[in-house]
C-alpha positions in Angstrom: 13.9 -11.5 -12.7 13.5 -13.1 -9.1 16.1 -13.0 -6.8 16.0 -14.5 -3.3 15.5 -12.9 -0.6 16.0 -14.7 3.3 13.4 -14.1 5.9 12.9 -15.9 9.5 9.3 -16.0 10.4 8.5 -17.7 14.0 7.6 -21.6 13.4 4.1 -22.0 14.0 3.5 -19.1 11.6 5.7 -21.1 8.9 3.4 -24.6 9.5 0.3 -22.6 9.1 1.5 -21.0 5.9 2.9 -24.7 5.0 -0.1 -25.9 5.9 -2.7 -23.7 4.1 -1.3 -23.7 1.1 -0.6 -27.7 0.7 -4.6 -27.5 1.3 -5.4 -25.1 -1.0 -3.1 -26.6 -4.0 -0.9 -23.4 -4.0 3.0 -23.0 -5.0 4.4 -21.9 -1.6 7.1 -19.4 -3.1 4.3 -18.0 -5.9 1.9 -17.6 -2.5 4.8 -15.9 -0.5 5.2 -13.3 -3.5 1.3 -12.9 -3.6 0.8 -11.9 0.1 4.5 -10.2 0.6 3.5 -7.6 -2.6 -0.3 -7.4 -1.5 0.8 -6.4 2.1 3.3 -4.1 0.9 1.3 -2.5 -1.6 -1.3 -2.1 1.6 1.4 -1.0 3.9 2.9 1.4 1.8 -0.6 3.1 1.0 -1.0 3.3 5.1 2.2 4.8 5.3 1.6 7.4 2.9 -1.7 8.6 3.7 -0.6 8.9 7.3 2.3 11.3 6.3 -0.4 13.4 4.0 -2.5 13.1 6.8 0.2 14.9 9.1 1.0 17.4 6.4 4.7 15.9 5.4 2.8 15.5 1.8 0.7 17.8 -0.3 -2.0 16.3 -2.4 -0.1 16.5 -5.0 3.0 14.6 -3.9 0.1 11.9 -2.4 -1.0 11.4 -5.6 2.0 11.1 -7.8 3.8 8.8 -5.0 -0.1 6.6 -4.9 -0.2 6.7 -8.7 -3.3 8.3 -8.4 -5.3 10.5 -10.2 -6.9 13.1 -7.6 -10.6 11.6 -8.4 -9.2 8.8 -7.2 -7.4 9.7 -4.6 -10.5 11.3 -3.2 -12.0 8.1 -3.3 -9.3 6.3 -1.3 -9.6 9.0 1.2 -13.2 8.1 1.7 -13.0 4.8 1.4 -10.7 5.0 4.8 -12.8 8.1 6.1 -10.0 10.6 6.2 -10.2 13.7 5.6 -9.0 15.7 2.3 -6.5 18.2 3.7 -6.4 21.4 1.5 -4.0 24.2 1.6 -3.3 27.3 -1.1 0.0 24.9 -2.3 -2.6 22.7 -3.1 -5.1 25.0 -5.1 -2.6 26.4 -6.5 -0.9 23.1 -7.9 -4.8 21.5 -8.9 -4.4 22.9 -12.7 -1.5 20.5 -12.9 -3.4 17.4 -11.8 
């Protein structure tokens, strides 16, 4: 089910989204859902590999919260060349994973 939601963007920001998707034969609301999910999605993967990054998650926890499988995850890490952070919680929780 949608439900709305109320959000004040500056105005030139609005006529270039107006804009855009007038030219590109879009339904503004369907494109406002598109790009709000795709940068959450995006913003919420930042967010989480930062705090594994700084320790606050194991792999583990990464994973699970990500939705990933670890071969996966290991892919995401090098895909944003980071660096797979490995302690003995971690080896020690890799049979369940």
């Amino acid at each position: 089910m949608l439900k709305p939601a109320t959000v004040r963007i500056p105005e030139e920001f609005l006529k270039e989204i107006t804009s855009f998707v007038k030219n590109m034969h879009l339904d503004k609301s369907a494109y406002l859902r598109e790009i709000l999910q795709k940068g959450f999605d995006e913003d919420r993967q930042v967010r989480l590999l930062e705090k594994y990054q700084t320790g606050d998650l194991s792999v583990e926890e990464a994973c699970r919260m990500l939705d990933l499988n670890m071969w996966d995850f290991l892919l995401l890490l090098k895909k944003r060349n980071m660096a797979l952070k490995v302690n003995l919680e971690d080896w020690l929780n890799s049979v369940e994973l």
